[in-house]
N, CA, C and O atoms as CSV, one atom per row, in Angstrom:
chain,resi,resn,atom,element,x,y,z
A,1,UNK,N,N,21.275,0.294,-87.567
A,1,UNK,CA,C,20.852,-0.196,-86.267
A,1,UNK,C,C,19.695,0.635,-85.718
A,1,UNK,O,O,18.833,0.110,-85.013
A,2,UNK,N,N,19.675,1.953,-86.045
A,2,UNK,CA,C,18.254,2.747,-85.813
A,2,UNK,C,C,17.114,2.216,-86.178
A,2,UNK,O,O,16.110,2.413,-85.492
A,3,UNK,N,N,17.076,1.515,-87.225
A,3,UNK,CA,C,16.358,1.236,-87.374
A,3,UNK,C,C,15.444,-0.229,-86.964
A,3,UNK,O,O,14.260,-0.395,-87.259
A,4,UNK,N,N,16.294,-1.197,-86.235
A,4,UNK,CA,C,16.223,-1.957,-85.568
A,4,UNK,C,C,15.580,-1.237,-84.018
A,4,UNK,O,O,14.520,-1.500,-83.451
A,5,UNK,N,N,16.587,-0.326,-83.650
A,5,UNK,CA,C,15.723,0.252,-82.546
A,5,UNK,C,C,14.460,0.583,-82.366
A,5,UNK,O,O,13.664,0.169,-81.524
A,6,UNK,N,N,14.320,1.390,-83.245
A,6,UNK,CA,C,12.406,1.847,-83.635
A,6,UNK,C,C,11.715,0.183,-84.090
A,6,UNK,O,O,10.527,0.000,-83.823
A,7,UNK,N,N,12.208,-0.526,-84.509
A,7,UNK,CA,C,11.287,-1.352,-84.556
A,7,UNK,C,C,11.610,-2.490,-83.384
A,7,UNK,O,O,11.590,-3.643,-83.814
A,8,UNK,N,N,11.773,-2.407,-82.605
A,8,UNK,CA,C,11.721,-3.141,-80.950
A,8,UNK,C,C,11.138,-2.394,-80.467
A,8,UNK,O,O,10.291,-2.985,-79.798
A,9,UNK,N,N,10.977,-0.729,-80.305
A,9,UNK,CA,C,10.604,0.056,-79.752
A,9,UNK,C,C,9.056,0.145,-79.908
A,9,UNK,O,O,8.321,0.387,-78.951
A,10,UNK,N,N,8.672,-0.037,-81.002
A,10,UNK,CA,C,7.427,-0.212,-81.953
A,10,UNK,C,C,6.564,-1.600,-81.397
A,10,UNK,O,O,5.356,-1.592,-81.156
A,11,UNK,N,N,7.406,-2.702,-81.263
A,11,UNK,CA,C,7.044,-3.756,-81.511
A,11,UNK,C,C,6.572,-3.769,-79.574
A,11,UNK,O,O,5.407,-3.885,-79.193
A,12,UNK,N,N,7.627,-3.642,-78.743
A,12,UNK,CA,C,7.017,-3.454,-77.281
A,12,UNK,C,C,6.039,-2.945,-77.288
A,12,UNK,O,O,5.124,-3.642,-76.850
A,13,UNK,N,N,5.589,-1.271,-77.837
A,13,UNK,CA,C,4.755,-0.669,-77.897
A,13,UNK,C,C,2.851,-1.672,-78.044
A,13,UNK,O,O,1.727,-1.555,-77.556
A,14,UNK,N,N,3.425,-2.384,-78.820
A,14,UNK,CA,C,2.395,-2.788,-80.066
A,14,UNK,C,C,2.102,-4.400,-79.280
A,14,UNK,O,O,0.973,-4.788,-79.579
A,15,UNK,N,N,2.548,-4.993,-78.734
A,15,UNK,CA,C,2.511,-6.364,-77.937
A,15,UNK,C,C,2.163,-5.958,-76.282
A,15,UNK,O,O,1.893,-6.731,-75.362
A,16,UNK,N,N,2.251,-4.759,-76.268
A,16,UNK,CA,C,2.216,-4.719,-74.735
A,16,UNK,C,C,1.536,-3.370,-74.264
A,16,UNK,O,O,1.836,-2.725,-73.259
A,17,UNK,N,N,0.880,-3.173,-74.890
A,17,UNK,CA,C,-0.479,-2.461,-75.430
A,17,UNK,C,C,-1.540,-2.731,-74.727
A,17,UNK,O,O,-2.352,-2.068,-74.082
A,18,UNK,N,N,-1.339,-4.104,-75.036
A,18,UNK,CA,C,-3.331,-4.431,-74.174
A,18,UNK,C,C,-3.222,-4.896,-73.410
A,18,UNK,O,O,-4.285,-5.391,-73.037
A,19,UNK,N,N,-1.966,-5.210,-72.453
A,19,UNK,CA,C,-1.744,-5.661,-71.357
A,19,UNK,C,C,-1.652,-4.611,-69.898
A,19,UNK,O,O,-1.238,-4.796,-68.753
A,20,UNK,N,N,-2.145,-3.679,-70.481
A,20,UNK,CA,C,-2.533,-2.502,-69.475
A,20,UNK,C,C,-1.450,-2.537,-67.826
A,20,UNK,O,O,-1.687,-2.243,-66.654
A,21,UNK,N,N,-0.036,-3.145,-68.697
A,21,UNK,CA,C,1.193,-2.947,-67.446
A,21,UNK,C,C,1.478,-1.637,-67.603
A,21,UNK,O,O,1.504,-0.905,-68.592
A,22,UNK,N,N,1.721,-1.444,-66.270
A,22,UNK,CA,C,1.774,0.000,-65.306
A,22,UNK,C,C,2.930,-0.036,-64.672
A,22,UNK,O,O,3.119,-1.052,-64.004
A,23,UNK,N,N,3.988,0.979,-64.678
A,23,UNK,CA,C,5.188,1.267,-63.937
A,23,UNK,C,C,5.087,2.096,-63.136
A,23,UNK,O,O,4.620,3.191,-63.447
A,24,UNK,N,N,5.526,1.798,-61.777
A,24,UNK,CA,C,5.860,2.829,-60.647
A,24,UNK,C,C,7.223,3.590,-61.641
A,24,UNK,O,O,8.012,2.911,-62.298
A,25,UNK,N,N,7.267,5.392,-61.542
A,25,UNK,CA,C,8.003,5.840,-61.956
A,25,UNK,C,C,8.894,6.494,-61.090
A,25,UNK,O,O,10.036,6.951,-61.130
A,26,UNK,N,N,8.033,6.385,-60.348
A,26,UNK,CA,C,8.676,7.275,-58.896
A,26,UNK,C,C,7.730,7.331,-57.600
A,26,UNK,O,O,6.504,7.429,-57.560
A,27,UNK,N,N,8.312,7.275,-56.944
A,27,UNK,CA,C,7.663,7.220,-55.228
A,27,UNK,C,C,6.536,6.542,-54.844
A,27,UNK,O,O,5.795,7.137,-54.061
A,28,UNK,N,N,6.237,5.485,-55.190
A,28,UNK,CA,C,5.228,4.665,-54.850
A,28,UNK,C,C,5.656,4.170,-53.326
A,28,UNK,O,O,4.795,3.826,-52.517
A,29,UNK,N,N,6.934,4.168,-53.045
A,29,UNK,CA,C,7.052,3.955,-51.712
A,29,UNK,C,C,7.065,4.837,-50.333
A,29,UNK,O,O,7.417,4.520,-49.197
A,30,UNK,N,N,6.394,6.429,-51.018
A,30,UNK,CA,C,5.383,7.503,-50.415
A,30,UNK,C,C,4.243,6.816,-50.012
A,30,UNK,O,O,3.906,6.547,-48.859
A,31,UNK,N,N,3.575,6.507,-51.242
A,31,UNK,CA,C,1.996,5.866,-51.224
A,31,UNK,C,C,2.107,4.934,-49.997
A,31,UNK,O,O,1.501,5.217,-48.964
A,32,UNK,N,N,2.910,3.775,-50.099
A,32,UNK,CA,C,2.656,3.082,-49.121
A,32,UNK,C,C,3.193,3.874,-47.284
A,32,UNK,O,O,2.818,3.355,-46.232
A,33,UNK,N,N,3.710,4.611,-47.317
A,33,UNK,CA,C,4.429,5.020,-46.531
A,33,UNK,C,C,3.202,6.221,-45.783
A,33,UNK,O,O,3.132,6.114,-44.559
A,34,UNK,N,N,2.416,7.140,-46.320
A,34,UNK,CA,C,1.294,7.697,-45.893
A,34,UNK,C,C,0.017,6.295,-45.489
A,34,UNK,O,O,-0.778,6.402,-44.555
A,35,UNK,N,N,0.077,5.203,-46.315
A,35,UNK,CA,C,-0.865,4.390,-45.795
A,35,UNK,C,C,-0.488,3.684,-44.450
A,35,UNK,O,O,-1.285,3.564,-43.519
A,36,UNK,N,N,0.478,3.343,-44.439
A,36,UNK,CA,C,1.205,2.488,-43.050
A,36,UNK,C,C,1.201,3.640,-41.984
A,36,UNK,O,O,0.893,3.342,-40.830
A,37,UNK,N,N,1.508,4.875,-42.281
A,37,UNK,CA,C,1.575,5.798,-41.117
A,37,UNK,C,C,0.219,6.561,-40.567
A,37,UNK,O,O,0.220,7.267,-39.559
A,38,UNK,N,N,-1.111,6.267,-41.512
A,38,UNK,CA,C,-2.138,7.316,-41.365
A,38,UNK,C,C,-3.291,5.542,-40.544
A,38,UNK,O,O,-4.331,5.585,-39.887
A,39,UNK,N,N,-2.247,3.931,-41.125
A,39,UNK,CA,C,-2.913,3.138,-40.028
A,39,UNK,C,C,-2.331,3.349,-38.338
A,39,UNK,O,O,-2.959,3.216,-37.288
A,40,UNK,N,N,-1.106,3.671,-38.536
A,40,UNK,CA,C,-0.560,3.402,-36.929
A,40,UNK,C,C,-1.480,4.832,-36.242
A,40,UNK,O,O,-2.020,4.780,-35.136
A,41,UNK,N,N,-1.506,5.831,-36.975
A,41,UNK,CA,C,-2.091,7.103,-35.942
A,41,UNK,C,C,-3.390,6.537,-35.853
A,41,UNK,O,O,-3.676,6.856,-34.699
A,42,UNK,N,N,-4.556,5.795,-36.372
A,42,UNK,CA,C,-5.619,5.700,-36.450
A,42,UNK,C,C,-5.629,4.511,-35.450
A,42,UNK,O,O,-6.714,4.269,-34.921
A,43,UNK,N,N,-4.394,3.615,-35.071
A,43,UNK,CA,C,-4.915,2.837,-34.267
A,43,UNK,C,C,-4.544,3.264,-32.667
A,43,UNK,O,O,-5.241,2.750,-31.792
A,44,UNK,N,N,-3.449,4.202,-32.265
A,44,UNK,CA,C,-2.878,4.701,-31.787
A,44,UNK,C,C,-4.143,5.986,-31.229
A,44,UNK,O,O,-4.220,6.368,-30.062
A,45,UNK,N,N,-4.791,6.346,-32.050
A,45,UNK,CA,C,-6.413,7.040,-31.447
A,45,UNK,C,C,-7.442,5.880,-30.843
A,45,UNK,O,O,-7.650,5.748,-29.637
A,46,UNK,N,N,-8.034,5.088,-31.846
A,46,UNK,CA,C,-9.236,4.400,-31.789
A,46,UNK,C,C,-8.796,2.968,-31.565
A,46,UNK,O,O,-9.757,2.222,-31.374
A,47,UNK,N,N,-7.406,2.274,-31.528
A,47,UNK,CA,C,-7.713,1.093,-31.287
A,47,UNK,C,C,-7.125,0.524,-32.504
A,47,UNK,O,O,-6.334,0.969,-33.336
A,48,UNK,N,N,-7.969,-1.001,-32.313
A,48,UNK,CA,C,-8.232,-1.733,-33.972
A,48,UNK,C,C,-8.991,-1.095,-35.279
A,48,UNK,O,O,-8.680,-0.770,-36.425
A,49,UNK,N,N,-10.180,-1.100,-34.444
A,49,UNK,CA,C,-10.974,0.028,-35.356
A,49,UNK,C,C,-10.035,1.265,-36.288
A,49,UNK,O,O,-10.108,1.441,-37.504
A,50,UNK,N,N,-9.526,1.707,-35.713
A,50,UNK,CA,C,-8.844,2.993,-35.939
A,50,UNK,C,C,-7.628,2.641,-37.042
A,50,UNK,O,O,-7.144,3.390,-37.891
A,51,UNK,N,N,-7.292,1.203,-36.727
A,51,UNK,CA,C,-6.133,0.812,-37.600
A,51,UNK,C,C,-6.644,0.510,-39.362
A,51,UNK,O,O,-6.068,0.596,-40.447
A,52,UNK,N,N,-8.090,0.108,-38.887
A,52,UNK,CA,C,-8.817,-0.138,-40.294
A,52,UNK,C,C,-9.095,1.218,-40.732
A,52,UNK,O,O,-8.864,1.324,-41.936
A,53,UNK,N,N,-9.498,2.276,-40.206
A,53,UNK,CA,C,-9.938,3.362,-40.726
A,53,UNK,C,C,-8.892,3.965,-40.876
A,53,UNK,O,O,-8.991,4.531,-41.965
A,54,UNK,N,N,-7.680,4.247,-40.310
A,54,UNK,CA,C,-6.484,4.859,-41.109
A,54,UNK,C,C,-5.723,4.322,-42.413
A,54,UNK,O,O,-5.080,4.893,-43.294
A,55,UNK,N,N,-6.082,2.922,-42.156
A,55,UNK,CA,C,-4.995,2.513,-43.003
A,55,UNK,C,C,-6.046,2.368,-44.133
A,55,UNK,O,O,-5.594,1.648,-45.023
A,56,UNK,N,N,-7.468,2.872,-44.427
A,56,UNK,CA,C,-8.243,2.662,-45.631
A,56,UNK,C,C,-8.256,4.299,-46.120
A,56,UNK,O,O,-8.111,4.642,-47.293
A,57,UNK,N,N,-8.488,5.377,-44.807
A,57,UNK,CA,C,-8.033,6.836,-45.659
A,57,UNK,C,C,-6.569,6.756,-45.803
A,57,UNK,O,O,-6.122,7.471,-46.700
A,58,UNK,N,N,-5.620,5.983,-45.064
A,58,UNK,CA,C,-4.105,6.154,-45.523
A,58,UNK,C,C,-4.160,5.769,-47.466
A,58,UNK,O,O,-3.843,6.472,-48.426
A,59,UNK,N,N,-4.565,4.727,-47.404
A,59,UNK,CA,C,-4.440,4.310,-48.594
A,59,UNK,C,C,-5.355,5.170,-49.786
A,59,UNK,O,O,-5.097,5.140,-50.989
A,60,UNK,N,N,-6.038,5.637,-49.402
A,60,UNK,CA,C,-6.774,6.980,-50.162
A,60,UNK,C,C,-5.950,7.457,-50.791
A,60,UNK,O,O,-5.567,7.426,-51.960
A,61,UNK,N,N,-5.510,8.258,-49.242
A,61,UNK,CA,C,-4.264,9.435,-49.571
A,61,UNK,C,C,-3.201,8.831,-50.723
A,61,UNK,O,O,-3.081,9.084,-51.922
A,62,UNK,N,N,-2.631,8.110,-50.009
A,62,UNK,CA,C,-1.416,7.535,-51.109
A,62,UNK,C,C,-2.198,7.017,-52.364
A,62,UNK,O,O,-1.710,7.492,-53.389
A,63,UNK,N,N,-3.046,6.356,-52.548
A,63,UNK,CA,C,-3.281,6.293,-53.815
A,63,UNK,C,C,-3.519,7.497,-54.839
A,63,UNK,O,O,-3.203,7.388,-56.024
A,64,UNK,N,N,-4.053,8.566,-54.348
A,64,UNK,CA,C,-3.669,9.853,-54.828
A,64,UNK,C,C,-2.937,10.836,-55.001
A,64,UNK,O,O,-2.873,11.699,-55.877
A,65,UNK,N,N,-2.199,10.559,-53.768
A,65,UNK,CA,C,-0.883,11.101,-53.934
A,65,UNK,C,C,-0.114,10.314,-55.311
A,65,UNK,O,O,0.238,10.984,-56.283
A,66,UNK,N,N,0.069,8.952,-55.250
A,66,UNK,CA,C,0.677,8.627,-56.452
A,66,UNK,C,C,0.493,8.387,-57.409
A,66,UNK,O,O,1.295,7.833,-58.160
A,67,UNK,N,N,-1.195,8.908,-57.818
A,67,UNK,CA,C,-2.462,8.582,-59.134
A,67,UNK,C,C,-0.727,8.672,-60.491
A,67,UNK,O,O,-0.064,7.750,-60.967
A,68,UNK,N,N,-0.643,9.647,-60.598
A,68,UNK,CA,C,0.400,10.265,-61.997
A,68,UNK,C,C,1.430,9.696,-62.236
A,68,UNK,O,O,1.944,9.637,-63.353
A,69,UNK,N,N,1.834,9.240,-61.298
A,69,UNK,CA,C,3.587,8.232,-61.087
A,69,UNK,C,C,3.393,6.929,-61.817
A,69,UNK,O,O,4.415,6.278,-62.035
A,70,UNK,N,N,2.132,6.406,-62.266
A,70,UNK,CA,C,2.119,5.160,-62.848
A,70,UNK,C,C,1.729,5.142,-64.038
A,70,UNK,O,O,0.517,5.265,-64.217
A,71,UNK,N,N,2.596,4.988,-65.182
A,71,UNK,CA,C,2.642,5.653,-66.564
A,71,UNK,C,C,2.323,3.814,-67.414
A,71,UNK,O,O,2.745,2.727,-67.019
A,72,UNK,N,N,1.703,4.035,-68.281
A,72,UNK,CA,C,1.514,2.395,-69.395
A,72,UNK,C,C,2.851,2.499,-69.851
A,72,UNK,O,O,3.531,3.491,-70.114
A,73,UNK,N,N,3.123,1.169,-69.898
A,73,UNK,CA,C,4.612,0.878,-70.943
A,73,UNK,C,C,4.684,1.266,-71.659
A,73,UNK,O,O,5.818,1.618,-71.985
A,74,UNK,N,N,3.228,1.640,-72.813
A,74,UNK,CA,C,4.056,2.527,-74.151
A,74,UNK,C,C,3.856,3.879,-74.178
A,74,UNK,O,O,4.001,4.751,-75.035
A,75,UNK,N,N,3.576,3.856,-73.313
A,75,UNK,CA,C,3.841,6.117,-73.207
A,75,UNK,C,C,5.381,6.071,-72.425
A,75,UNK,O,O,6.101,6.956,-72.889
A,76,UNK,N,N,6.000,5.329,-71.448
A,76,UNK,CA,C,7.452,5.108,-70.874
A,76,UNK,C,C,7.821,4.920,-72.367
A,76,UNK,O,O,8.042,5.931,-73.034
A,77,UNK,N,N,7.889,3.916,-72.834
A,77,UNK,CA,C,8.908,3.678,-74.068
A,77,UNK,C,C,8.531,4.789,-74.845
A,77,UNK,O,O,9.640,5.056,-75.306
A,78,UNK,N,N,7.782,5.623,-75.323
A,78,UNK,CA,C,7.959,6.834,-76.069
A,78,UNK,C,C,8.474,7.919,-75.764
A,78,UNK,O,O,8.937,8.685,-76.609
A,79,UNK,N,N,8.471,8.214,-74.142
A,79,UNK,CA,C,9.318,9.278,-73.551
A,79,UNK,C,C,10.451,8.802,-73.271
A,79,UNK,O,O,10.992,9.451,-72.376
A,80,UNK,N,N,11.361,7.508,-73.841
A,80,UNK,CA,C,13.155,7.695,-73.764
A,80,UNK,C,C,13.510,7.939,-74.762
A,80,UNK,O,O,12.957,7.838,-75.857
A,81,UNK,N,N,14.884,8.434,-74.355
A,81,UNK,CA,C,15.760,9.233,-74.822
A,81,UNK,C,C,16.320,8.033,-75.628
A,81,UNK,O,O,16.467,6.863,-75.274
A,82,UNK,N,N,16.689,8.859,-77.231
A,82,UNK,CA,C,17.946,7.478,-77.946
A,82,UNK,C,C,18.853,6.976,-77.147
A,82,UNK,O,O,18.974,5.861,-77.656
A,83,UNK,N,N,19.626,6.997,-76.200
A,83,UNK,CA,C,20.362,6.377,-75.425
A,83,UNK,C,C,19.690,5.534,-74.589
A,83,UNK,O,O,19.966,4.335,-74.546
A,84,UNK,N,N,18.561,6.195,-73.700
A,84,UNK,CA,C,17.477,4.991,-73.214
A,84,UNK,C,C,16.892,4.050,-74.108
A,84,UNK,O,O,16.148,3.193,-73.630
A,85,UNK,N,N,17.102,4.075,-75.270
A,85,UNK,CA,C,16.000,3.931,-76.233
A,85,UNK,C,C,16.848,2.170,-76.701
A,85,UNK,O,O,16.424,1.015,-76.711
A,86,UNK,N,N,18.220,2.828,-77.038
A,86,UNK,CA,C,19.377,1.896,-76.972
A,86,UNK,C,C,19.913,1.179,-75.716
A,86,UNK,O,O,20.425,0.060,-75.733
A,87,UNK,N,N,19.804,1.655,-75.042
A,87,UNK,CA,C,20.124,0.160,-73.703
A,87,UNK,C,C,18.840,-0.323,-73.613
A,87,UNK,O,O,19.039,-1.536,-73.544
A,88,UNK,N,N,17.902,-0.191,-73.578
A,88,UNK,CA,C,16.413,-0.938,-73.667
A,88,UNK,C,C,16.821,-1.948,-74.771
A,88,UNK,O,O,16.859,-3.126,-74.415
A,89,UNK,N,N,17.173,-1.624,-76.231
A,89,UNK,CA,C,17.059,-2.317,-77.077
A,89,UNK,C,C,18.055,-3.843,-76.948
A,89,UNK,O,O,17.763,-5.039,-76.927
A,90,UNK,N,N,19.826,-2.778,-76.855
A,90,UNK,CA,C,20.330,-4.243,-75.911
A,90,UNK,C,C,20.505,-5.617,-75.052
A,90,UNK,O,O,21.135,-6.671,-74.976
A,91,UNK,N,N,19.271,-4.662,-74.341
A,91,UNK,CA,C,18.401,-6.082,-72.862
A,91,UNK,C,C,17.362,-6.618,-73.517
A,91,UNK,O,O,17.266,-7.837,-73.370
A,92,UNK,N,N,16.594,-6.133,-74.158
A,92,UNK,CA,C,15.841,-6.904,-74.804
A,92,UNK,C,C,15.925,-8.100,-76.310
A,92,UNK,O,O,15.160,-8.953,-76.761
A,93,UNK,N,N,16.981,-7.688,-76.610
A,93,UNK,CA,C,17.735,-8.287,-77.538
A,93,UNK,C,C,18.306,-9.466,-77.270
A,93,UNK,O,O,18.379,-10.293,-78.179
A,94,UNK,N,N,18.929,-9.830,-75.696
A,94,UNK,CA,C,19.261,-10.847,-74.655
A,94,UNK,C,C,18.230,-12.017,-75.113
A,94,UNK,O,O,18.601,-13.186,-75.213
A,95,UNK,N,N,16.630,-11.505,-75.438
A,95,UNK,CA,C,15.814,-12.767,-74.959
A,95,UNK,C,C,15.422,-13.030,-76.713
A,95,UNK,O,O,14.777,-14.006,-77.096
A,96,UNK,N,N,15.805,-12.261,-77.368
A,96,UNK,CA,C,15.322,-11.982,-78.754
A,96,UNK,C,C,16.536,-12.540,-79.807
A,96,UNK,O,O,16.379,-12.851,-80.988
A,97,UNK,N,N,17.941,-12.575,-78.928
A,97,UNK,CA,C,19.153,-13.633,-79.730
A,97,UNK,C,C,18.463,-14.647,-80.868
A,97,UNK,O,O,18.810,-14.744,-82.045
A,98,UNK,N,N,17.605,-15.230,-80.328
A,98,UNK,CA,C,17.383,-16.192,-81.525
A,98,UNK,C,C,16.370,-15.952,-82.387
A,98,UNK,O,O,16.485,-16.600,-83.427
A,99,UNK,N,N,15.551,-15.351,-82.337
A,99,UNK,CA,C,14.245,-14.889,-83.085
A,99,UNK,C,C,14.881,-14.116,-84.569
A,99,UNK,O,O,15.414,-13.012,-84.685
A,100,UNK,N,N,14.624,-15.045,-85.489
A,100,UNK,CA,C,15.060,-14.226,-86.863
A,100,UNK,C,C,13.674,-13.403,-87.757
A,100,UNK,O,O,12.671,-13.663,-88.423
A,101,UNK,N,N,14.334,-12.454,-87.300
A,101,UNK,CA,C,13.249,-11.190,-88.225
A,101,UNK,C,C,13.455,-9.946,-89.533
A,101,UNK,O,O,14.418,-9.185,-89.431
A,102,UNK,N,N,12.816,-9.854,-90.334
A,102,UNK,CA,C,12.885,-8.567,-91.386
A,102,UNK,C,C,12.282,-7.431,-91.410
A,102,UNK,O,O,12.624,-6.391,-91.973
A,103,UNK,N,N,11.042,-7.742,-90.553
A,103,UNK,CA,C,10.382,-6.442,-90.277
A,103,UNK,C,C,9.470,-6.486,-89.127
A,103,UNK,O,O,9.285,-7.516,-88.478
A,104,UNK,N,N,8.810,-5.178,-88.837
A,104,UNK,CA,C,8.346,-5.171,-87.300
A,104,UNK,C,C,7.114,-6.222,-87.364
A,104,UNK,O,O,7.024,-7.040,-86.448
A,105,UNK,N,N,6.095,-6.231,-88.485
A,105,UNK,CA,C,5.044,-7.057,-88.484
A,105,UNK,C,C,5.592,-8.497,-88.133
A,105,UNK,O,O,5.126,-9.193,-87.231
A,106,UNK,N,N,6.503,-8.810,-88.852
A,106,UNK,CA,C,6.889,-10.393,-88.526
A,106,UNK,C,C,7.074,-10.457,-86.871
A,106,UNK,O,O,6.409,-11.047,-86.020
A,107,UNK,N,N,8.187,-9.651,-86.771
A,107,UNK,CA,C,8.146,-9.804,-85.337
A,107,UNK,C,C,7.248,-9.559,-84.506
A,107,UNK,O,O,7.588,-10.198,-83.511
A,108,UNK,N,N,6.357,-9.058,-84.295
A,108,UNK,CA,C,5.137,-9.099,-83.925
A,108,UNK,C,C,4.737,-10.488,-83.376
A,108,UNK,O,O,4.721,-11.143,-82.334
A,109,UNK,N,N,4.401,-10.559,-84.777
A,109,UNK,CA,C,3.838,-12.135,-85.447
A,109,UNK,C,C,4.350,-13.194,-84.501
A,109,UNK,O,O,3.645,-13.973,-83.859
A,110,UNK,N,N,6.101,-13.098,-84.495
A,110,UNK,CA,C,6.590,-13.946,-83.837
A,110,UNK,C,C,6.180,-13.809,-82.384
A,110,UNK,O,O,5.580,-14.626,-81.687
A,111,UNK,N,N,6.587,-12.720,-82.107
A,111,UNK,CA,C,6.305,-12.564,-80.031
A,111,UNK,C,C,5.218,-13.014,-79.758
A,111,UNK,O,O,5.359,-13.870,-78.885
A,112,UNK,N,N,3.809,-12.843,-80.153
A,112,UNK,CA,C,2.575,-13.092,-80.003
A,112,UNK,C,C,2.266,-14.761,-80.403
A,112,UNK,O,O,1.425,-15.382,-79.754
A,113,UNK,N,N,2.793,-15.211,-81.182
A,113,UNK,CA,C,3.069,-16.440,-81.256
A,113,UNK,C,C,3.699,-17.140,-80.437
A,113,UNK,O,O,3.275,-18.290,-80.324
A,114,UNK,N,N,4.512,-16.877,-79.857
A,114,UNK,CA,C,5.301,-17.483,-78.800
A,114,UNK,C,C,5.421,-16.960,-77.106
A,114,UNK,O,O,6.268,-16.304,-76.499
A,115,UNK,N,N,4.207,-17.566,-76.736
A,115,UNK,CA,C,3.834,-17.514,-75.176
A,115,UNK,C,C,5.047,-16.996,-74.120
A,115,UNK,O,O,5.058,-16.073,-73.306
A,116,UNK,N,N,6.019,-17.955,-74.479
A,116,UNK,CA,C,7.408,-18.047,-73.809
A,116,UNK,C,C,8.260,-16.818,-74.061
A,116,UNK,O,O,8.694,-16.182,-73.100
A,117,UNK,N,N,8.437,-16.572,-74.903
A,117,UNK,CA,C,9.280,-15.371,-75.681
A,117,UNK,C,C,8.746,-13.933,-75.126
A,117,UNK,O,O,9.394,-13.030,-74.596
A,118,UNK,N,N,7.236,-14.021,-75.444
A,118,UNK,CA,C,6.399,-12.716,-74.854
A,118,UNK,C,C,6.792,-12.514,-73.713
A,118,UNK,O,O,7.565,-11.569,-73.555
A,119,UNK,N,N,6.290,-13.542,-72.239
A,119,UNK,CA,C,6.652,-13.387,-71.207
A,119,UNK,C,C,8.200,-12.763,-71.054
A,119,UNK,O,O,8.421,-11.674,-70.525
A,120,UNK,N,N,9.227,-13.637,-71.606
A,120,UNK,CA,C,10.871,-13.032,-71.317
A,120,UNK,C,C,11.203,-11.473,-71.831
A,120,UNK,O,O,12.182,-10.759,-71.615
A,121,UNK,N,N,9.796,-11.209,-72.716
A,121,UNK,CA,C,10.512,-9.623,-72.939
A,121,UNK,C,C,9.605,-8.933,-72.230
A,121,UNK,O,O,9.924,-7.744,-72.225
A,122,UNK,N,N,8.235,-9.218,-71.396
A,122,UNK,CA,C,7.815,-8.072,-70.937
A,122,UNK,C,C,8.431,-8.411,-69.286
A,122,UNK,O,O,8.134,-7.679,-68.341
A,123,UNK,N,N,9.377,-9.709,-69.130
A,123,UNK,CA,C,9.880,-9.824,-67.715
A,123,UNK,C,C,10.967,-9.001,-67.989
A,123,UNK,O,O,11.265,-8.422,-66.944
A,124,UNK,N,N,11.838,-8.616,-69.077
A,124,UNK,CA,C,13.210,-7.937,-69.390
A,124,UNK,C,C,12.429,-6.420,-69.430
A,124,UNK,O,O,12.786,-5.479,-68.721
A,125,UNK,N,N,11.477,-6.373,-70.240
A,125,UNK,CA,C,10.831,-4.539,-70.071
A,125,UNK,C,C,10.580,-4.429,-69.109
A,125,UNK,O,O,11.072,-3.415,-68.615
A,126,UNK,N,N,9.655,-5.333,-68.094
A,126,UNK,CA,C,9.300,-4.285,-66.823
A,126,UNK,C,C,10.671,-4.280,-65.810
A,126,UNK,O,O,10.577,-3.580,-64.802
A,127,UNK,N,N,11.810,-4.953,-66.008
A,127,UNK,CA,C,12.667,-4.532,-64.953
A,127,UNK,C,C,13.692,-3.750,-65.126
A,127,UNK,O,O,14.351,-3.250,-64.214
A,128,UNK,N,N,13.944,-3.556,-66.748
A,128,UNK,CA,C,14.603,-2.382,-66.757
A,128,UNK,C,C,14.027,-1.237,-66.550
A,128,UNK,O,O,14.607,-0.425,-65.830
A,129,UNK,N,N,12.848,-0.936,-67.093
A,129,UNK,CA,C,12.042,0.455,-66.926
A,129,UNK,C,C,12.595,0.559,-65.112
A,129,UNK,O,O,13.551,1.181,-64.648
A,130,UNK,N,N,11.664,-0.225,-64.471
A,130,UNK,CA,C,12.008,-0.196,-62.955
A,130,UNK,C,C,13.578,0.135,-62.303
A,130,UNK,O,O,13.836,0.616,-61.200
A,131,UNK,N,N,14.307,-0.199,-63.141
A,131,UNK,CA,C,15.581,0.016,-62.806
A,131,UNK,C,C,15.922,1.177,-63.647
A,131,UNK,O,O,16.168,2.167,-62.957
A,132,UNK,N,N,15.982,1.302,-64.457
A,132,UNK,CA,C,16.291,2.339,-65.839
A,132,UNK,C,C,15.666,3.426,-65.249
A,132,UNK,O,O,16.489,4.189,-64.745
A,133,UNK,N,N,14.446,3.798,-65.118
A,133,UNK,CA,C,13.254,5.107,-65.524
A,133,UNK,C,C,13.137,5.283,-64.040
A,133,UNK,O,O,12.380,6.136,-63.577
């Protein structure tokens, strides 16, 4: 079964690659939280005006504050743990029940071939990561 793992693990990696999806890993709801608070002081000084100019350095701030927190899917899937590595494989396996495969290229082959299938595993990857990581 390890070896089934590494090759789902492989195969996410390898399909979802050039789709340049990005996970909040942590505290993105800082980011927004310095932007909403650096608009109310800015309007709370200057007005309306003030609400645009806080809430465009708010969003500065937080976007830098949380530059590092947003990791590509396949650097996340290379930093879990075999146990992460294995409940990932589980949930994704949910949308993959019917897909008959022998090796990672085929499967590949298959996901990328099938519009429908792709979508259900990068809708099953990005919500476990989000929930999981």
């Amino acid at each position: 079964m390890a070896h089934r793992i590494e090759a789902i693990m492989q195969m996410c990696c390898e399909v979802f690659a050039d789709e340049e999806i990005q996970v909040a890993v942590k505290g993105s709801a800082m980011g927004g939280a310095v932007a909403g608070g650096m608009a109310v002081v800015g309007g709370l000084l200057l007005g309306p005006a003030g609400i645009a100019a806080g809430g465009a350095l708010g969003g500065l701030m937080g976007a830098m504050m949380t530059h590092e927190q947003f990791k590509p899917v396949p650097l996340i899937i290379s930093e879990l743990s075999p146990p992460q590595q294995e409940r990932l494989y589980k949930h994704l396996m949910v949308v993959l029940e019917r897909v008959r495969w022998t090796d990672v290229a085929q499967l590949i082959a298959l996901v990328l071939a099938n519009p429908s299938v792709k979508q259900q595993l990068k809708d099953a990857l990005v919500k476990y990561i989000s929930k999981e990581v």
